[in-house]
C-alpha positions as CSV (number, residue, x, y, z in Angstrom):
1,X,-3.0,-206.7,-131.7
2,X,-4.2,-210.3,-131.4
3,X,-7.6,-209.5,-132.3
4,X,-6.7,-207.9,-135.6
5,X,-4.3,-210.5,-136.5
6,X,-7.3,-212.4,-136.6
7,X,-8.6,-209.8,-139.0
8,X,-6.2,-209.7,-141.1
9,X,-4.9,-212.9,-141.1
10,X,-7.9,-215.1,-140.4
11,X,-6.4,-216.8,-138.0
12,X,-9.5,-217.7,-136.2
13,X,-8.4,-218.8,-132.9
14,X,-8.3,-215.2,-132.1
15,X,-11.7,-214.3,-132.4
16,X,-12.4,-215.8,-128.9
17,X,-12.2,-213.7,-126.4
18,X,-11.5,-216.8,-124.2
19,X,-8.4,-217.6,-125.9
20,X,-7.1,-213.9,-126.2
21,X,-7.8,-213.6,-122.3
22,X,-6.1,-216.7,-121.8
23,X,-2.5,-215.1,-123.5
24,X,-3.1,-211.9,-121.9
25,X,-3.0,-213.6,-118.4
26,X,0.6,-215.3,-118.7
27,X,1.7,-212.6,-120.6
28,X,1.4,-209.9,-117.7
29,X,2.0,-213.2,-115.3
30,X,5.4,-213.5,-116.9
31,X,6.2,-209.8,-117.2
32,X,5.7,-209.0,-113.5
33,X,8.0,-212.1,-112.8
34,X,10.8,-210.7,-115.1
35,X,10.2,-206.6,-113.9
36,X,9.5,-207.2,-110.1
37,X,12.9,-208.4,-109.4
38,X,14.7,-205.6,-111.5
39,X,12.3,-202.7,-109.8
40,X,12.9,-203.9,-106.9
41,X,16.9,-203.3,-107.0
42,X,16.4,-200.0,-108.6
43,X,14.3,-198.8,-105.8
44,X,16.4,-200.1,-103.2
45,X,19.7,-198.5,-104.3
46,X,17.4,-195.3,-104.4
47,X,16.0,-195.5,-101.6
48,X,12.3,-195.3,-102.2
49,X,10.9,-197.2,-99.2
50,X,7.5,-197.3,-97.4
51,X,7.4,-194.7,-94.7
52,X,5.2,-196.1,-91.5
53,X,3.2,-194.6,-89.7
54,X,3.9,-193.9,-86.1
55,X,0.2,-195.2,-85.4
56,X,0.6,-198.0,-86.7
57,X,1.0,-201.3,-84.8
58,X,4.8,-201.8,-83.6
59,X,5.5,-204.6,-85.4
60,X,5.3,-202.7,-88.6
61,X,8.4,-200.7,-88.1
62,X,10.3,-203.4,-89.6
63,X,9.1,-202.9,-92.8
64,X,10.5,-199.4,-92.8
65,X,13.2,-200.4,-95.6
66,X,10.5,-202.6,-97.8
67,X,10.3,-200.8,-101.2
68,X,7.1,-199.1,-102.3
69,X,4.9,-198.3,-105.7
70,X,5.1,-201.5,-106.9
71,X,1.6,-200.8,-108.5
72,X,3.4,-199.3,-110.9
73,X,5.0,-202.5,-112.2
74,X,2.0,-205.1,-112.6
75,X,-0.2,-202.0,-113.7
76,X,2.2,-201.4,-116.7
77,X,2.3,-205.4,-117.1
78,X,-1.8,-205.7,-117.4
79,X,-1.8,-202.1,-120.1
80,X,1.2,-204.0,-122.1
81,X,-0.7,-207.5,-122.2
82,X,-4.1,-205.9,-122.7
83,X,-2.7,-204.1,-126.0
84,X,-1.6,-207.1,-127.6
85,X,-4.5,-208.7,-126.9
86,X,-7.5,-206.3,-126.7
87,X,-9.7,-205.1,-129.1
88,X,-8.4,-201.4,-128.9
89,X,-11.1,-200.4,-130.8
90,X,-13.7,-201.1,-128.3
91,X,-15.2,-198.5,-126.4
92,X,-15.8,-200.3,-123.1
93,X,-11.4,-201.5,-123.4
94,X,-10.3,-197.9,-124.0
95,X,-12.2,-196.8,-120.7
96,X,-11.2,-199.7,-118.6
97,X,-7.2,-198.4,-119.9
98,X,-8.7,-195.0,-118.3
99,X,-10.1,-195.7,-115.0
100,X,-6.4,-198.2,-114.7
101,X,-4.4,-195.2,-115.9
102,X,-5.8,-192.4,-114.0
103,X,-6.5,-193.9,-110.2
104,X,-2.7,-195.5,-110.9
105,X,-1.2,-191.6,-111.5
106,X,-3.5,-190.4,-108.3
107,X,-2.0,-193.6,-106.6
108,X,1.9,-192.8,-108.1
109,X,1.1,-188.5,-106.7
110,X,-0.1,-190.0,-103.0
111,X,3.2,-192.7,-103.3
112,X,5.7,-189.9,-104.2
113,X,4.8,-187.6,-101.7
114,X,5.3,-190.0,-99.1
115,X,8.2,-191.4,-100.3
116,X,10.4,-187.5,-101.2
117,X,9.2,-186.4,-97.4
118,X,10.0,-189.3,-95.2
119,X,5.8,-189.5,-94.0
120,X,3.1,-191.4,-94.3
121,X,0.5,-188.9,-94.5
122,X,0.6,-188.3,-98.4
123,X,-1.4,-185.7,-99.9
124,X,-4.5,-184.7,-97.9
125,X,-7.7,-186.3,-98.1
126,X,-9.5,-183.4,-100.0
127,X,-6.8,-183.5,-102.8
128,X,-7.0,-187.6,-102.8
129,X,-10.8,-187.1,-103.2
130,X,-10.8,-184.2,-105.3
131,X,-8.6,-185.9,-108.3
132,X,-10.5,-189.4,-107.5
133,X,-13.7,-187.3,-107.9
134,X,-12.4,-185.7,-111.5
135,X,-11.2,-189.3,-112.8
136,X,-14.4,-190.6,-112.3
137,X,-16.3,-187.9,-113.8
138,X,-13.8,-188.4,-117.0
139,X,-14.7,-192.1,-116.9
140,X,-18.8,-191.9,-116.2
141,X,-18.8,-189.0,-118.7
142,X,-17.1,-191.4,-121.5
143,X,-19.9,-194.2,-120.8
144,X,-22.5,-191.3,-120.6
145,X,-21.3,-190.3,-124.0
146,X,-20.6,-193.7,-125.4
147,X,-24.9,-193.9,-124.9
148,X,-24.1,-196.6,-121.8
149,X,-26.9,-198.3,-120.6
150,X,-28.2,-195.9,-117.5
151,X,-30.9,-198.5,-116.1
152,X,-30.3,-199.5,-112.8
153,X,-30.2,-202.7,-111.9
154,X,-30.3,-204.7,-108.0
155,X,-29.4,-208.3,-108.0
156,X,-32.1,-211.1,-107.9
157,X,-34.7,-209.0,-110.2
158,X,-34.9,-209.6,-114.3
159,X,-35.8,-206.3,-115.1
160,X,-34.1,-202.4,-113.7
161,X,-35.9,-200.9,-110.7
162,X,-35.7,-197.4,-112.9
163,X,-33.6,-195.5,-115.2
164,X,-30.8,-192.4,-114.0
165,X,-30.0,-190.8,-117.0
166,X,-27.9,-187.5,-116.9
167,X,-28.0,-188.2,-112.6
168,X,-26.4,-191.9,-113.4
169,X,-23.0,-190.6,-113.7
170,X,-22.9,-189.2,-110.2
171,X,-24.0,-192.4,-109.1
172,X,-21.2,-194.3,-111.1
173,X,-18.5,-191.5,-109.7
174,X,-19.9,-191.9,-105.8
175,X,-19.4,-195.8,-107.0
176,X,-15.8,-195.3,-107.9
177,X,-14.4,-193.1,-105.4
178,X,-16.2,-195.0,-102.6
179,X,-14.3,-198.7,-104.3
180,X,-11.2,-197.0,-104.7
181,X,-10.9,-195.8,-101.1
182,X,-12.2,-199.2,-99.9
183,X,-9.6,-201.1,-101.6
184,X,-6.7,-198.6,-100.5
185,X,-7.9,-198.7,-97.0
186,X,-7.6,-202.5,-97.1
187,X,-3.7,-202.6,-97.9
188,X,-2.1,-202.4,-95.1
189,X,-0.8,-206.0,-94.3
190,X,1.5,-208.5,-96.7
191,X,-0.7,-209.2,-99.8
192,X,-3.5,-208.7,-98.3
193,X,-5.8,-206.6,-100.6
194,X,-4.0,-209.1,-103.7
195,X,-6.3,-212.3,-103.5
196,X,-9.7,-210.3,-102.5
197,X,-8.5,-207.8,-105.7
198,X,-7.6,-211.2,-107.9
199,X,-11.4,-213.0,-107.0
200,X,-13.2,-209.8,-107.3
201,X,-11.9,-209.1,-110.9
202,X,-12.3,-212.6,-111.7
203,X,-16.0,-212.9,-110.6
204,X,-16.8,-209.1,-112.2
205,X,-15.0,-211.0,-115.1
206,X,-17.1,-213.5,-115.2
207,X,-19.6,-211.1,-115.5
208,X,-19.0,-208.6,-117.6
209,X,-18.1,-211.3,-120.1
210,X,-21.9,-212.9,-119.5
211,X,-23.2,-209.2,-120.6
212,X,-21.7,-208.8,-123.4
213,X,-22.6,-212.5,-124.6
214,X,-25.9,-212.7,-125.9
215,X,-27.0,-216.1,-125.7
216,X,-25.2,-216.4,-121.9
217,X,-27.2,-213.5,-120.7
218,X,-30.4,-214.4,-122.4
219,X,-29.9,-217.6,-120.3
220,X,-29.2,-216.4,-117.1
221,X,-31.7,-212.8,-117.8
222,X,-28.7,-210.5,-116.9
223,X,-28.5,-207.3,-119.1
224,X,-27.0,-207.3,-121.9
225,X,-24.0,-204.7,-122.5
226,X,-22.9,-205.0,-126.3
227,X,-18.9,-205.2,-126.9
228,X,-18.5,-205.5,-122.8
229,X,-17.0,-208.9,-123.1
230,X,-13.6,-207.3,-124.3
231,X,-13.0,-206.4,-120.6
232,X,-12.4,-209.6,-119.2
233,X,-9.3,-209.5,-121.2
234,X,-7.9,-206.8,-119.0
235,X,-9.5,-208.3,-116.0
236,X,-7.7,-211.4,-117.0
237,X,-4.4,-209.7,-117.7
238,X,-4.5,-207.8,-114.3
239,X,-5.5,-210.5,-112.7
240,X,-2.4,-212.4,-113.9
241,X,-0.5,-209.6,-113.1
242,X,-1.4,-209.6,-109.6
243,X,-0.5,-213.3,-109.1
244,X,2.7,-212.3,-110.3
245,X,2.7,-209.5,-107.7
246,X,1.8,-211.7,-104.9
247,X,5.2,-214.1,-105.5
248,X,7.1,-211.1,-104.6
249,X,4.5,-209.5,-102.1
250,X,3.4,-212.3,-99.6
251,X,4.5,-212.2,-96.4
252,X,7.2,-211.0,-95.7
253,X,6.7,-209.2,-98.5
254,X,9.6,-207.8,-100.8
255,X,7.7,-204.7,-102.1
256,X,4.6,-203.2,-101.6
257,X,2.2,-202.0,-104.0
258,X,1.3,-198.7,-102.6
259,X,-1.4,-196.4,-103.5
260,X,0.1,-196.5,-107.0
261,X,-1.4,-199.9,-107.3
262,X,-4.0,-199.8,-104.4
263,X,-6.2,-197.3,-106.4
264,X,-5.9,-198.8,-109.5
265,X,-7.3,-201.8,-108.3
266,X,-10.1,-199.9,-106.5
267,X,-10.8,-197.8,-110.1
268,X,-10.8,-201.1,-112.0
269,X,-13.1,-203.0,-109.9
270,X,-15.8,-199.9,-109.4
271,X,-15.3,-199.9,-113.6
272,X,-16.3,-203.1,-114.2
273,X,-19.4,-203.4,-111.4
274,X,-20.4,-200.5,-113.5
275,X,-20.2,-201.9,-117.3
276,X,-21.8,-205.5,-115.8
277,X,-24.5,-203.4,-113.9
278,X,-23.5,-204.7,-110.8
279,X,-22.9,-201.7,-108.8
280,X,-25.0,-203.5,-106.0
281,X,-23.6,-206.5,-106.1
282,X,-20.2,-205.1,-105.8
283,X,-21.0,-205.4,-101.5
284,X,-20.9,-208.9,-101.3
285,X,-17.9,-209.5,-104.4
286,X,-15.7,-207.0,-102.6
287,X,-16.6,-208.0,-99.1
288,X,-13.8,-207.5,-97.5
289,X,-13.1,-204.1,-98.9
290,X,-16.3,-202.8,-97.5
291,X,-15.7,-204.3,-94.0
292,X,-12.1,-202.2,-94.1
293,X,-14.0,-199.2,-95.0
294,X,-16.5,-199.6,-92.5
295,X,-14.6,-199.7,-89.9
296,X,-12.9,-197.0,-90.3
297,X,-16.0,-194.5,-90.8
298,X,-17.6,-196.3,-87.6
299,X,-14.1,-195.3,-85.5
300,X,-13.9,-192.2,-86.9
301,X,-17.9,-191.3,-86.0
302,X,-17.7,-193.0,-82.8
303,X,-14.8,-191.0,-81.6
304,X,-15.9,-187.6,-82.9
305,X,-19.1,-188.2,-81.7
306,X,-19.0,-190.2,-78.2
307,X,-15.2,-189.7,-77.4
308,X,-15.0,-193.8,-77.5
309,X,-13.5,-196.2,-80.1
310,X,-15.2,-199.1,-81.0
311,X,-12.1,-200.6,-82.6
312,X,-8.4,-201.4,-80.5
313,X,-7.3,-199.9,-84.3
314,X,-8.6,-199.1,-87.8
315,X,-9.1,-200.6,-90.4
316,X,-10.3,-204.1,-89.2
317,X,-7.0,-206.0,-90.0
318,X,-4.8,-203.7,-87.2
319,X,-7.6,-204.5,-84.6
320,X,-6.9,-208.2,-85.1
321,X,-3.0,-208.0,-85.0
322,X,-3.4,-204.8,-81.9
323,X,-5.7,-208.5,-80.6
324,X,-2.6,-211.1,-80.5
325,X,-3.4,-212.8,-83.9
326,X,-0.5,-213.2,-86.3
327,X,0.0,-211.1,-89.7
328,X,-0.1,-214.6,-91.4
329,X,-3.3,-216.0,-89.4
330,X,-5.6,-212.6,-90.3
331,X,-4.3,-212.2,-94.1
332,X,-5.1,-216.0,-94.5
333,X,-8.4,-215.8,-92.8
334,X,-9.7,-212.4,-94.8
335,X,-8.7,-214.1,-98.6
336,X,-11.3,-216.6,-96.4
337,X,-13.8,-214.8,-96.3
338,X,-13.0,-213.0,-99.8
339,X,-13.2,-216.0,-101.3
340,X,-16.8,-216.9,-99.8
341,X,-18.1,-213.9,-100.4
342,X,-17.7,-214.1,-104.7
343,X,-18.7,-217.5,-104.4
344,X,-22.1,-216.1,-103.4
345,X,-21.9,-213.7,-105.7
346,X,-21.6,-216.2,-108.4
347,X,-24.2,-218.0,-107.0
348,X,-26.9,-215.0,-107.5
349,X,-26.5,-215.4,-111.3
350,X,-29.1,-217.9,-111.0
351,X,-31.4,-216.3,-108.9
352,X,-33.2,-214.3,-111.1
């Protein structure tokens, strides 16, 4: 809405998509701050808690009565302040709405059937991957059609290794439903996933907004994705979001976010490595995300296979806490590590 004010009214301070970002951060900042509160009432006087797991460790059965789906609050939030100030004309915005919208409702399903039976098993793992599988088909399709750049590109080298065509959008939906999983396995302590989530979107950011810049990526030899920069406006507004999350979800957290929010995430990050042809890349910005993951395929194979676990408990941040370390000490340490990690992913935009 911003954008065509500027249009209309030539108000040019709204051309930049600096400035637009900018009001779409506090925007969905300040809307989180004034919803969280409210949601969280509502969902207490009906009762829609987190159910835990009986595997998990024992010091989670206090959260029993914690409220859940609180995705659903800073999602909304980032879609409100992205439509005031996005371009909502722009191809690469309306997808980015998509990939938010669709991994959100797969997130709200898996929240809802936890929530209505008392359990924290959810839907099964086929239907999870089966709808995360159809989302990203709808999403690669709509880049595929949009005549997306197919190259593929690995970090450190000017020019792409070769071109996928048709077989790029298989690669873009293994992409999302392998980030999406990542990011959902990671929640599982008090705003932990929220500061890796808020300094991967900000680096992909960063990024997508070099793309779509044509003297920045000129500079720095990245490729060059026309009309991409209009996504770090909903990067920014999510990101905002999120911080506005975390006042209400640090330890001991108030709500959780849920799969609701969890996928979401996950869809929105895997979008953006995507439109900044950074799918490679995405292993060292979302660091922490792919330990998670690992983890839990090497416990899973290790146990099916030898009969042994390699882990006390998966994902990574229950072996720490099944260790001795505090909840505090481990959340602290991982937005560490997080926080290394896109440093030196930031750093790579020079070595080329």
């Amino acid at each position: 809405m911003l954008y065509y004010i500027y249009s209309i009214f030539d108000i040019n301070i709204f051309q930049y998509i600096s400035v637009r970002a900018a009001i779409a951060f506090f925007v969905s900042f300040i809307l989180v701050l004034i919803c969280m509160p409210k949601y969280i009432l509502w969902t207490q006087k009906r009762g829609t808690n987190q159910p835990i797991s009986e595997f998990a460790p024992k010091n989670h059965q206090q959260k029993t009565n914690t409220p859940t789906m609180g995705g659903i609050v800073f999602v909304s939030s980032t879609l409100v302040a992205s439509f005031i100030c996005a371009k909502l004309t722009n191809e690469y915005v309306i997808l980015g709405f998509l990939s938010i919208i669709l991994f959100c409702l797969i997130g709200i399903k898996d929240d809802l059937s936890k929530v209505l039976q008392r359990k924290n098993a959810g839907m099964s793992a086929r239907t999870k991957l089966l709808l995360q599988g159809l989302s990203a088909f709808v999403i690669a399709l709509g880049l595929y059609l949009f005549n997306f750049d197919t190259s593929f590109y690995v970090p450190f080298l000017k020019n792409p290794l070769w071109y996928w065509d048709i077989f790029s959008i298989c690669f873009w939906i293994l992409v999302f439903i392998a980030t999406s999983n990542a990011v959902n396995l990671t929640d599982g302590l008090d705003g932990l996933v929220a500061i890796p989530s808020i300094y991967a979107i900000t680096t992909l950011g960063v990024l997508v907004y070099i793309a779509g810049h044509s003297v920045f990526s000129s500079y720095l030899l990245l490729p060059k994705i026309i009309g991409s920069g209009e996504v770090a406006i909903v990067a920014s507004a999510l990101v905002g979001s999120l911080i506005g999350f975390l006042w209400y979800n640090c330890h001991p957290a108030q709500v959780f976010m849920g799969d609701s929010g969890s996928l979401a995430l996950g869809g929105f990050i895997a979008y953006m490595g995507i439109v900044s042809k950074n799918e490679i890349l995405l292993f060292v910005i979302g660091f922490i995300f792919v330990v998670e993951a690992l983890s839990v395929l090497l416990q899973i194979g290790s146990y099916k296979t030898r009969g042994k676990r390699i882990f006390l408990m998966a994902p990574l941040h229950h072996h720490f806490e099944e260790k001795g370390l505090s909840e505090s000490k481990i959340i602290v340490r991982f937005w560490i590590v997080a926080l290394i990690s896109n440093i030196i992913a930031l750093i790579t935009l020079k070595l080329r």
